[in-house]
Residue, then its C-alpha position, 0 to 999 in steps of 0.5 A: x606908475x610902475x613898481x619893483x617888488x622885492x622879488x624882482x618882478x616890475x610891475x606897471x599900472x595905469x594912475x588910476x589902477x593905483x588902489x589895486x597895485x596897492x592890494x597886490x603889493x600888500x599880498x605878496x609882502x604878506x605871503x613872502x612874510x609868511x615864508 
């Protein structure tokens, strides 16, 4: 599974490190928010 963030920045994560990806991506769509 792999993810691009608004940033720009791709991530790619095992299927199982799924929840994880999910915190991260929470993170910094909270802090890019609060820019």
């Amino acid at each position: 599974m792999s993810a691009l963030l608004p940033n720009g920045v791709s991530l790619t994560v095992e299927c199982s490190d799924v929840d994880g990806l999910a915190a991260i991506i929470g993170a910094l769509g909270h802090v890019q928010t609060g820019r």
